[in-house]
C-alpha positions, 0 to 999 in steps of 0.5 A: 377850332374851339372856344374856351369859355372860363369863368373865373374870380376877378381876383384871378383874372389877371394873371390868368390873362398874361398866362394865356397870352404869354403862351401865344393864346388870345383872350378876350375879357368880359366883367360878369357876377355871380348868382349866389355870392354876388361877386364879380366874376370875369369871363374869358373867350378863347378862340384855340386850335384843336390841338391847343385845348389842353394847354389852355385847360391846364394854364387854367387849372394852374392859375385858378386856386380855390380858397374859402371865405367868409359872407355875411348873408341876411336871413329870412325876414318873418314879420315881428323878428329882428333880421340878424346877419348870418356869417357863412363859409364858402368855397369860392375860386377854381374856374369853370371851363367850356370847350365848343366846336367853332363852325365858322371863323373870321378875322377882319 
């Protein structure tokens, strides 16, 4: 048995959740954030049998599109300037995915 860990963009999370569920994997949802953007995240655990790593990789891959936006990040403070708002472009999306072994497995 494995665990999928994903980590996705909120604006992904919940079609990406009926997608696991519909093909008969459970899922479990818990809210994160970022370090760098400072966005909200969610993260997925998926308990999957061996042999259904793959398709829960690939409804992942399927589910998760990586798109560009724009953030506005201050800049560095230096004492006597003005602090200015510096818009940037960024990558954001896609998915992150972990895949451990389980030791052990209990359901109550």
């Amino acid at each position: 048995m494995k665990l999928v860990i994903s980590i996705v963009q909120d604006v992904d999370a919940d079609n990406l959740i009926e997608e696991i569920t519909k093909a008969d994997f459970r899922v479990t949802k818990m809210s994160s954030s970022g370090g760098f953007l400072k966005s909200g995240n969610t993260t997925l655990l998926i308990g999957v049998e061996d042999e259904g790593v793959d398709n829960v990789l690939a409804i992942i891959r399927n589910n998760c599109k990586e798109r560009e936006i724009t953030k506005v990040v201050q800049t560095m403070n230096i004492p006597g300037q003005a602090i200015i708002p510096t818009p940037i472009t960024v990558k954001v999306g896609g998915a992150t995915a972990f895949v451990l072994d389980v030791e052990e497995f209990k359901r109550y």
